[in-house]
C-alpha positions as CSV (number, residue, x, y, z in Angstrom):
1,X,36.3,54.4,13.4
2,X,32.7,55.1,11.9
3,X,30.2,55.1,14.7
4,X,26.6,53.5,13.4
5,X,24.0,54.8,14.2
6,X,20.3,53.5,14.7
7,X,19.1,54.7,11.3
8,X,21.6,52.3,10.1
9,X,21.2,49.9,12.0
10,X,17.7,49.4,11.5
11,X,18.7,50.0,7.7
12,X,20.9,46.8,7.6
13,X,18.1,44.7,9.6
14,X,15.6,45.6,6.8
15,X,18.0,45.0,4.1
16,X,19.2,42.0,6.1
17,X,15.6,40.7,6.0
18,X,14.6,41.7,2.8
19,X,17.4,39.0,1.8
20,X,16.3,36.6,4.0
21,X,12.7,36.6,2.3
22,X,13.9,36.8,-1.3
23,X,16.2,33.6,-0.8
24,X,13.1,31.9,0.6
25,X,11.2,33.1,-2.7
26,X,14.4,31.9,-4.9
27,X,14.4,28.9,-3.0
28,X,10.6,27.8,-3.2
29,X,10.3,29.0,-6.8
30,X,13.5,26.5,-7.9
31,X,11.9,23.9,-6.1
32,X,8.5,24.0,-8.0
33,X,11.3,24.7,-11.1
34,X,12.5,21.3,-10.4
35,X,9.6,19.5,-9.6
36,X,7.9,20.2,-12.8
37,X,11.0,19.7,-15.1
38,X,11.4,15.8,-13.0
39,X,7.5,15.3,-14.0
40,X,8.0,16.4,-17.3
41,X,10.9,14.1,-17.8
42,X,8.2,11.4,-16.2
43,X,5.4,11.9,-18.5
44,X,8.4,12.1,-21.6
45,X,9.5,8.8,-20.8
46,X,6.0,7.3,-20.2
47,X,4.9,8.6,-23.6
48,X,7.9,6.8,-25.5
49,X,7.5,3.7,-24.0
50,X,4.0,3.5,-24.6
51,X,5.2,4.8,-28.2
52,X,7.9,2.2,-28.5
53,X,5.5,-0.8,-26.9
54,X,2.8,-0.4,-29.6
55,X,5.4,0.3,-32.5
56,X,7.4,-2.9,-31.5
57,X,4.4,-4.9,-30.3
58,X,4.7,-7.6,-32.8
59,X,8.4,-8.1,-32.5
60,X,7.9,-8.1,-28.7
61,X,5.1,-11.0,-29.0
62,X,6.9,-12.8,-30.8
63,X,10.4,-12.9,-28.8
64,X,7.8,-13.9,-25.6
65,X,6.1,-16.4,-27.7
66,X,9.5,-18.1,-28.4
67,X,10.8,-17.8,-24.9
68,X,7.4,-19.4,-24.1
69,X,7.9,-22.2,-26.1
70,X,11.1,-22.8,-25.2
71,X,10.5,-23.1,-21.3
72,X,7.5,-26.1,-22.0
73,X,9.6,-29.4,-21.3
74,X,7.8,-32.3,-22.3
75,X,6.6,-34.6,-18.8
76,X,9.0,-37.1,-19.2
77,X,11.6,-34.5,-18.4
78,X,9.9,-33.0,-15.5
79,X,9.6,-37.0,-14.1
80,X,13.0,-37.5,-14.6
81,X,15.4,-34.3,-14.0
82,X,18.5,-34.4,-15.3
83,X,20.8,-33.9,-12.3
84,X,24.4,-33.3,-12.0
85,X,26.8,-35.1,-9.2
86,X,25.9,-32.6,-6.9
87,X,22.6,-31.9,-7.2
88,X,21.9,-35.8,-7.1
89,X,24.0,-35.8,-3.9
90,X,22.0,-33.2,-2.2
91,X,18.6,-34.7,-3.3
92,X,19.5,-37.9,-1.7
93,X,20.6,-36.5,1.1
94,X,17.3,-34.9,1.5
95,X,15.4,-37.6,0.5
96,X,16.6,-39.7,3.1
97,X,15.6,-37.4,6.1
């Protein structure tokens, strides 16, 4: 059985320490690793849609326009809603309270 001895033991505590601090450096420097590479993929993504928005911006006012156009009901319809059985149910049930 090997006896240690205090050289070596104070040895494996600075060794031992000397790792603790270099997985704290490992660990700090993949974290600024990974913070950057998640902001790069932010301002990547920004930048295409900005790129896409003002390539497509025609095509994209013109599919609003249409969906515009097609929510304006004229007044008559808004005076009288089409309802089905059970909507007309409900509304004069609530009507009636």
């Amino acid at each position: 059985m090997k006896v240690i001895t205090e050289v070596e033991l104070e040895h494996m505590e600075y060794i031992d320490f000397n790792n603790e601090e270099l997985k704290s450096v490992v660990a700090q420097k993949l974290q600024i690793q990974v913070i950057v590479g998640l902001f790069i993929v932010m301002v990547v993504l920004i930048l295409l849609s900005l790129v896409s928005w003002f390539n497509y911006r025609s095509l994209l006012s013109k599919y609003y326009d249409s969906k515009q156009k097609n929510l304006k009901k004229p007044s008559s319809q808004l005076a009288n809603p089409q309802f089905t059985p059970i909507t007309k149910d409900l509304d004069m049930k609530i009507r009636r309270y």
